[in-house]
C-alpha positions in Angstrom: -50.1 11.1 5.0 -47.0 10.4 3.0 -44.9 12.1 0.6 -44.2 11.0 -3.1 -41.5 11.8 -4.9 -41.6 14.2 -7.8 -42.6 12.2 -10.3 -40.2 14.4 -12.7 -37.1 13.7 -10.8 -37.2 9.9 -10.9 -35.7 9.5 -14.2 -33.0 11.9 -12.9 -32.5 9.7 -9.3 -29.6 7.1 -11.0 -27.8 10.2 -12.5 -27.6 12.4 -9.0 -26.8 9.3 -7.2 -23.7 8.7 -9.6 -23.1 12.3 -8.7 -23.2 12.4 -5.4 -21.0 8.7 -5.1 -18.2 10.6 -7.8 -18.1 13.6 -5.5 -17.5 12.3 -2.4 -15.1 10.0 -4.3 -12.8 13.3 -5.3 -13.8 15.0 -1.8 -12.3 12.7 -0.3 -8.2 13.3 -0.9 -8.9 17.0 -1.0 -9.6 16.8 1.9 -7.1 14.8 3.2 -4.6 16.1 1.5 -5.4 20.0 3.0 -4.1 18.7 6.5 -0.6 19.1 4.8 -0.7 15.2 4.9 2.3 13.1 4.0 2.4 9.8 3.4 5.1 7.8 6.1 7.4 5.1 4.5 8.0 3.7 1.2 5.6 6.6 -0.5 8.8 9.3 0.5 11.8 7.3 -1.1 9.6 6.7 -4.0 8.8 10.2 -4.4 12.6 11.5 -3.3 13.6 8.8 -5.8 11.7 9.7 -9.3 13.3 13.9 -8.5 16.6 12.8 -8.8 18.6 10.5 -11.6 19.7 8.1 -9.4 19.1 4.2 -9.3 18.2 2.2 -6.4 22.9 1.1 -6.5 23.5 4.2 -6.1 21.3 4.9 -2.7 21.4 1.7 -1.0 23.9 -0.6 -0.3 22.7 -4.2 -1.7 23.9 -7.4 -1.6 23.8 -10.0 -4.4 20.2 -10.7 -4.1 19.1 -7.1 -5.3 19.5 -6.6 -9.3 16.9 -4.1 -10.4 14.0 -2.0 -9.5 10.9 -4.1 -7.5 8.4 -1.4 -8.7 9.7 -0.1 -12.1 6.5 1.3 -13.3 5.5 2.9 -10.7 8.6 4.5 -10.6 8.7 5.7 -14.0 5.5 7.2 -13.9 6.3 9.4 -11.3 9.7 10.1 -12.5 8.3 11.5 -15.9 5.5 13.3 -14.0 8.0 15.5 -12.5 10.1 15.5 -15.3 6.4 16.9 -17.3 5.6 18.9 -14.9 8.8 19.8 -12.7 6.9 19.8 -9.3 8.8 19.6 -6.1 8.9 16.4 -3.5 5.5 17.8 -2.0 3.2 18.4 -5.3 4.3 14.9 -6.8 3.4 13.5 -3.4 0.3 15.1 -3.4 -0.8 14.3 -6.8 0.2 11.0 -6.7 -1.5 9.5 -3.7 -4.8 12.0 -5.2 -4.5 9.0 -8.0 -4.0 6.0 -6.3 -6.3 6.8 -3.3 -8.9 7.3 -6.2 -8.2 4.0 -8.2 -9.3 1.9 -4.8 -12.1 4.6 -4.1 -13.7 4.5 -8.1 -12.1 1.4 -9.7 -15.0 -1.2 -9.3 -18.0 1.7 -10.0 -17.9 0.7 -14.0 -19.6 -2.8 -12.9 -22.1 -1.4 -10.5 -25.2 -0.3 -11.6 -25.9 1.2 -7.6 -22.6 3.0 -6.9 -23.9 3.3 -3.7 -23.5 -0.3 -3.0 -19.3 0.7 -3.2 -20.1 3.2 -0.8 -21.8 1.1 1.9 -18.9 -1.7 1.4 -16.1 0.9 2.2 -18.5 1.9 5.2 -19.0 -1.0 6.7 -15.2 -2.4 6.3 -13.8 0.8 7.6 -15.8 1.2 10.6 -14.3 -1.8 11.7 -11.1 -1.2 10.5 -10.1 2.1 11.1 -6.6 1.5 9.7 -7.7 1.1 6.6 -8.1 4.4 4.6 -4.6 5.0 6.5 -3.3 2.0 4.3 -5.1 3.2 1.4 -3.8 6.8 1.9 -0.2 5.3 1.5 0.8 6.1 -1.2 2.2 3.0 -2.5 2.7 0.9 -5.9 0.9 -2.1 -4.0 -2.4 -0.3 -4.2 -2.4 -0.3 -8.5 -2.4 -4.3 -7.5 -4.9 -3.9 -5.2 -7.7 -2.1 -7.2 -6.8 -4.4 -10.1 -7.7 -7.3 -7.9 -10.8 -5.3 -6.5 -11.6 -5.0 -10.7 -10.8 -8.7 -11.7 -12.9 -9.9 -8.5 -16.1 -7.2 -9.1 -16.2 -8.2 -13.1 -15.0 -12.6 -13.1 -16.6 -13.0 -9.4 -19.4 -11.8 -9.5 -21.9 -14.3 -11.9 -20.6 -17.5 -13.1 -19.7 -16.7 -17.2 -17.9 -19.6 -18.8 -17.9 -18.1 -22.2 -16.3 -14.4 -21.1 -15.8 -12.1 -24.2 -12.8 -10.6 -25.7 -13.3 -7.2 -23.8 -13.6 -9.2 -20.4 -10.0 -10.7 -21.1 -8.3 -8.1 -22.6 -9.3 -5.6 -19.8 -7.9 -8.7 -17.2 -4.9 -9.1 -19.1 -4.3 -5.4 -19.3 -4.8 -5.4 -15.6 -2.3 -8.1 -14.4 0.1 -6.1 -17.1 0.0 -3.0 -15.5 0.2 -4.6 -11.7 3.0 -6.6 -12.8 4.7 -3.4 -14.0 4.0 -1.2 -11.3 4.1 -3.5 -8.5 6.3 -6.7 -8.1 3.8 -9.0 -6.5 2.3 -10.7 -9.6 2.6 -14.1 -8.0 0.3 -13.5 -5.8 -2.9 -13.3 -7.6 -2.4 -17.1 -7.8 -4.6 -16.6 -4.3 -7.1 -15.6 -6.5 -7.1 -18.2 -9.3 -6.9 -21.0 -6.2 -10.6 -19.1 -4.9 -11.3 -19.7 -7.8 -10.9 -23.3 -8.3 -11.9 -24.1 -4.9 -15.3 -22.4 -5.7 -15.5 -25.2 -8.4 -15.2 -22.4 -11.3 -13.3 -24.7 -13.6 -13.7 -23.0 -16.9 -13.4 -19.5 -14.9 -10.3 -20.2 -13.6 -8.5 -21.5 -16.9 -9.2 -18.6 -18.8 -8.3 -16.4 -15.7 -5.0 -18.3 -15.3 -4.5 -17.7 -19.0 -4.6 -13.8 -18.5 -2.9 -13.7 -15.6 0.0 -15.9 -17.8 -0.1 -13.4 -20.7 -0.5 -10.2 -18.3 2.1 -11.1 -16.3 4.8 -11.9 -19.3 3.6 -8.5 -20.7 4.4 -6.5 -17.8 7.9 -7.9 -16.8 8.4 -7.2 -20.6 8.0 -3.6 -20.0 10.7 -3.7 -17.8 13.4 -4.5 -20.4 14.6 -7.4 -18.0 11.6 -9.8 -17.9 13.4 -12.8 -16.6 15.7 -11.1 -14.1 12.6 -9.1 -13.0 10.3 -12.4 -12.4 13.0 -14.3 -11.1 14.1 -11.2 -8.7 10.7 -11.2 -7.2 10.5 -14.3 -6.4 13.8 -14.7 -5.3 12.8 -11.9 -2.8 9.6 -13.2 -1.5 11.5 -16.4 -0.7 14.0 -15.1 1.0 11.6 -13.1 3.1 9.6 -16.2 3.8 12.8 -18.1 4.7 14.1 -15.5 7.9 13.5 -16.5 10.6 13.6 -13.5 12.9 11.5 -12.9 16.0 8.1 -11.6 15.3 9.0 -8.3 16.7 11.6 -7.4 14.5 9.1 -8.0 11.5 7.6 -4.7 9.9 4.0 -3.9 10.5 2.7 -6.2 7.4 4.3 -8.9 7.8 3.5 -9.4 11.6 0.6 -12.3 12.0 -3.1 -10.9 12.3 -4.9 -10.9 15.5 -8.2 -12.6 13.7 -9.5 -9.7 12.3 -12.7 -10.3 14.5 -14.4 -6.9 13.9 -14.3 -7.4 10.4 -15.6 -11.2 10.7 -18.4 -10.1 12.3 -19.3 -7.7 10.1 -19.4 -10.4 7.0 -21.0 -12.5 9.6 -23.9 -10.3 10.1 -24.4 -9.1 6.6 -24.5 -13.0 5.5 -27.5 -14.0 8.4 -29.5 -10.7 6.6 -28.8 -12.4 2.9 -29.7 -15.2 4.2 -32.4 -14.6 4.8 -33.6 -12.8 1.8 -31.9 -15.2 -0.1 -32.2 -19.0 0.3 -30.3 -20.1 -2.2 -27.2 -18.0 -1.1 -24.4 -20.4 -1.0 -21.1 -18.9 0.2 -19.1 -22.0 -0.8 -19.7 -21.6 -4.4 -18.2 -18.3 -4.5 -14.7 -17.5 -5.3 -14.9 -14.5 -2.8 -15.7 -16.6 -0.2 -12.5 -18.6 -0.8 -10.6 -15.2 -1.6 -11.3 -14.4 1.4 -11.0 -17.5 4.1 -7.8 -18.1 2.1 -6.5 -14.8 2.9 -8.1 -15.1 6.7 -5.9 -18.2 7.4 -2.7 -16.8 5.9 -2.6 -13.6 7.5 -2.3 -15.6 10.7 1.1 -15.8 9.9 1.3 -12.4 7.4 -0.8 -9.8 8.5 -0.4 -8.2 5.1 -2.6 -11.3 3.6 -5.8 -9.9 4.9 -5.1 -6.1 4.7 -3.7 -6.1 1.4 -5.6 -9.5 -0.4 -8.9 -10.3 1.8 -10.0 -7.1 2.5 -10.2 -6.1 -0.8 -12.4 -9.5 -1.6 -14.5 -8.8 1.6 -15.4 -5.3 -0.5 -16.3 -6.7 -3.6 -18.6 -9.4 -1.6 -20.3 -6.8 0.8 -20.3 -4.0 -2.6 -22.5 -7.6 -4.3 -24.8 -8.6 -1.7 -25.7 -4.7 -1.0 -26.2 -4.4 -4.7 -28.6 -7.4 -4.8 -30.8 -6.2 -2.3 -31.0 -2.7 -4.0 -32.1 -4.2 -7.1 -35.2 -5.1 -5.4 -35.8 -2.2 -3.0 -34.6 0.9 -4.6 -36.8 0.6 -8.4 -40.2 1.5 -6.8 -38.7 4.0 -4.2 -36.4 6.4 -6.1 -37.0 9.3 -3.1 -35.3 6.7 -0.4 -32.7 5.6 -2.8 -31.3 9.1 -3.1 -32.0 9.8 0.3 -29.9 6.7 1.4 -27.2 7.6 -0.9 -26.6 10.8 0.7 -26.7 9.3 4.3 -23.9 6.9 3.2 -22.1 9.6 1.3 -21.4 11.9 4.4 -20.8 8.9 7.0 -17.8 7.8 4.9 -16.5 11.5 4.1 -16.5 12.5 7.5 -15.2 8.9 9.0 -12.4 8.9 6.0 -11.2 12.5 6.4 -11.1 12.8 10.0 -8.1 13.8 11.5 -8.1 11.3 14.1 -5.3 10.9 16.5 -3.4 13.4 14.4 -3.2 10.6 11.4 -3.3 13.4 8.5 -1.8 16.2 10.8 0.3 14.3 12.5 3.2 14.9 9.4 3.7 18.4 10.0 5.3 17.9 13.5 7.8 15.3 12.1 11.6 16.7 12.6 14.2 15.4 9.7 18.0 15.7 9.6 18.9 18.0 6.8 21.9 18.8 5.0 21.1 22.1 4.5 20.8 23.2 7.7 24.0 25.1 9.5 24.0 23.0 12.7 24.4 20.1 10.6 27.6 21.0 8.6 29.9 18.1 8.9 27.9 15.7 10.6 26.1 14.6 7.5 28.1 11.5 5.1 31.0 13.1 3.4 31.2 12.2 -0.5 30.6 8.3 -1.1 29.8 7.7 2.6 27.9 5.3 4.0 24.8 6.0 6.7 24.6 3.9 8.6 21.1 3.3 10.6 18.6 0.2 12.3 15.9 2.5 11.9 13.9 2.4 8.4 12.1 5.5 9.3 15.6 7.4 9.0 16.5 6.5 5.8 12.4 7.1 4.2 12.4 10.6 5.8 16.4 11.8 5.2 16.1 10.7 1.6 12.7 12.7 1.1 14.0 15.4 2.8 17.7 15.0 0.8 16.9 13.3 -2.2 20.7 14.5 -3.7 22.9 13.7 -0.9 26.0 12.3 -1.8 26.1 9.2 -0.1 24.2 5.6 0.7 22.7 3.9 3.5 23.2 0.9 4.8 19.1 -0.1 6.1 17.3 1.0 3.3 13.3 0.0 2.7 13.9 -3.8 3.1 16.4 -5.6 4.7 16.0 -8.5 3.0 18.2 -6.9 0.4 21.1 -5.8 2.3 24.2 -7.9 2.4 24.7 -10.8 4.5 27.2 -9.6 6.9 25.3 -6.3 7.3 22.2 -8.5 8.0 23.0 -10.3 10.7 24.6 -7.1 12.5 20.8 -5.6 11.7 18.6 -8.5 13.2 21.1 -8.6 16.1 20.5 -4.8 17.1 16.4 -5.7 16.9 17.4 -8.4 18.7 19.1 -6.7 21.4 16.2 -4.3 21.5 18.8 -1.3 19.7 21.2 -1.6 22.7 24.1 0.9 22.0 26.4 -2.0 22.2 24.7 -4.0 19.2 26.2 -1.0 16.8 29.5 -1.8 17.7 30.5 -3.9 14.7 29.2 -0.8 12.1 30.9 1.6 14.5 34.2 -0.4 13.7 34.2 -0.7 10.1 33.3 3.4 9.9 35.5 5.7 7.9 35.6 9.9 7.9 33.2 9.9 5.4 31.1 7.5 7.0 27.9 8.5 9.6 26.0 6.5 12.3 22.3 7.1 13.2 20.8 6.2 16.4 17.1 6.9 17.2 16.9 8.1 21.2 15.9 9.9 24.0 19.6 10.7 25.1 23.1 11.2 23.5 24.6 7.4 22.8 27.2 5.9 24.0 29.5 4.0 21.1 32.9 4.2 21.2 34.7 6.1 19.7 32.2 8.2 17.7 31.2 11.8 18.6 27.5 12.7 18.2 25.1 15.7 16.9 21.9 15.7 18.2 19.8 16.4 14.9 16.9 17.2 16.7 13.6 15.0 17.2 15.2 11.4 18.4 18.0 11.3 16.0 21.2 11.0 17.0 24.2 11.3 14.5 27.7 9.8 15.2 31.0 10.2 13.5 34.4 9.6 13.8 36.8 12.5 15.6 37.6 15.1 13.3 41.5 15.6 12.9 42.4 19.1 14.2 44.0 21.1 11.5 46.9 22.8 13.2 
């Protein structure tokens, strides 16, 4: 005997299923967020940054290279959401990574007709990839570029449409206007016009070139700087590019991928089942397919190639090929479409919010230097000092934790911007694996006001500073104090 579905509740199946995919969509950073979860890294200096009037001159110590802001709009929208609102370091931080968590997690749903097909593509990368809601939890401008690539690729990808309207454009243009403004990679969506072409999607790829032209210009126009913005970025990325630095003194994203096997085999298996439905299915045509073995071979040498750019492209082709085969199974069996939907909803809720390894949780054990606290009087920079520090957690949490104080630091969040002499004494203390010597040179150049940081187990040893333990690892050194008689 089997069971039919209420007859009467079949009209109403696509409407709980959009439901139940927009729910767990907004469940999703709740929960996260009620571990007391805060984001490590750039998502603190941002935040610390838009609750005070400061510019970037004025907490950093930059070299000629650095001019202006590398995320200006990201910045201002958080700078006049606290402004709007007045909410402290925490709320701002809270409500901001609420909104760009949810961007990644409901940007493509306007082109799916099964939502669910979103669902089971986030599924089946994270499995594999457990880092990856932990990159898209970071708080971070980079993930406005992300979900606009996720949007261009789900709405141009998808079908071949030579003749796209004047909605279809607009809304792309828009897109690489708002990245370009909130995130200073706009050059890099030239990965995704090259898918294109390679795919042999001529006319696609002029007219996507042409928005990416006009979106582009528009955003570094919002800046006020357009040119010195543009030509800043690239300047940047070239100088990044042009390092050459042992691998191990690279940050996390720009360290070469390991293959990403897990994940190929995943895309591996989901094309044999396609293929199989699907004769026709021809990978080569298909500008994800380029999207992503472009991305693939790149992150060989840039890890940040696949995480940031392929991933997002393996989504979008995973999120299509689930949505195809829906389209034939789920219109005669509306009970097992909503039953399916559910048994993807609660897989990805619980493997998203999980606490695992302390990833959410792990923030509320972290120990900070701050100014505020008595054992600390006098060991923090005096007016106009400097801090320096090889450690970039140091300067992310002390400024979140001190967004006012009164001084700069020398390793800010890239050291691609720091001046040249500074620099080298940097890469030579990664290079010397933070050996006490290697801090000499900063140690000499220190003045009263001045304040080195050493992350340790035990009190360092460079001449002639005195230390503070701070507690945690941190280590703070100064000059001696004159005695007053």
């Amino acid at each position: 005997m089997t069971l039919k579905f209420p007859a009467s509740l079949e009209s109403r199946v696509p409407l709980l299923c959009w439901i139940i995919v927009l729910v767990t969509c907004l469940l999703i950073p709740v929960k996260i967020l009620s571990y007391g979860y805060v984001p490590v890294g750039d998502a603190r200096r941002y935040v610390a940054k838009a609750v005070t009037e400061k510019e970037y001159p004025q907490i950093v110590i930059s070299g000629s290279a650095y001019h202006m802001d590398f995320s200006p709009g990201w910045e201002w929208l958080l700078r006049h959401l606290h402004r709007a609102t007045g909410c402290d370091e925490d709320a701002l931080m809270a409500v901001s990574l609420a909104g760009s968590l949810l961007l990644i997690l409901c940007g493509p749903l306007p082109w799916l007709r099964y939502p669910e097909a979103w669902m089971a593509a986030l599924l089946a990368v994270n499995i594999p990839f457990p880092g990856l809601l932990s990159r898209f939890t970071q708080n971070r401008p980079f993930l406005v570029t992300e979900a606009v690539l996720i949007c261009v690729l789900v709405s141009w990808a998808r079908d071949r449409d030579p003749n796209p309207s004047w909605p279809k454009m607009l809304g792309a243009c828009a897109g690489f206007a708002l990245a370009t403004w909130i995130h200073g990679t706009w050059y890099l969506y030239g990965l995704a016009l090259a898918a294109f072409f390679l795919a042999g999607w001529w006319s696609e790829t002029i007219q996507l070139t042409g928005c990416w032209l006009a979106g582009t210009l528009l955003g570094a126009a919002l800046t006020g700087h357009p040119f010195d913005f543009l030509h800043q970025n690239l300047a940047w990325g070239r100088r990044l590019a042009a390092e050459a630095v042992p691998v191990s003194s690279l940050v996390g994203e720009l360290q070469p991928s390991s293959g990403e096997f897990e994940a190929l085999l995943v895309l591996g298996f989901v094309w044999l089942w396609r293929k199989q439905q699907r004769k026709d299915l021809d990978v080569f045509r298909s500008p994800l397919f380029w999207m992503m073995a472009l991305c693939w071979t790149l992150a060989l040498r840039a890890g940040r190639f696949w995480a940031d750019w392929g991933l997002p492209a393996a989504m979008v082709w995973l999120a299509v090929q689930f949505e195809d085969a829906m389209r034939q199974w789920w219109p005669a069996a509306p009970g097992r479409r909503l039953a399916a939907c559910a048994l993807l909803a609660l897989p990805l809720f619980f493997d998203s919010t999980s606490d695992l390894n302390g990833r959410y949780s792990g923030s509320l054990h972290e120990v900070f230097a701050d100014a505020t606290a008595d054992a600390m009087a006098g060991w923090m920079p005096g007016p106009g000092g400097i801090f320096y520090s090889a450690d970039f957690s140091f300067f992310f949490n002390t400024f979140y934790k001190n967004p006012g104080g009164d001084w700069r630091y020398m390793l800010g969040y890239e050291p691609a911007i720091m001046p040249d002499e500074d620099l080298k004494i940097f890469r030579n203390i990664q290079y010397n694996r933070y050996a006490w010597d290697a801090y000499a040179p900063w140690a000499a150049k220190m003045r009263s006001e001045d304040r080195l940081e050493i992350t340790g187990d035990v009190q360092p040893n460079v001449p002639p500073l005195e230390w503070r333990h701070a507690g945690g690892e941190i280590w703070i050194g100064r000059l001696p104090q004159k005695q007053s008689p």
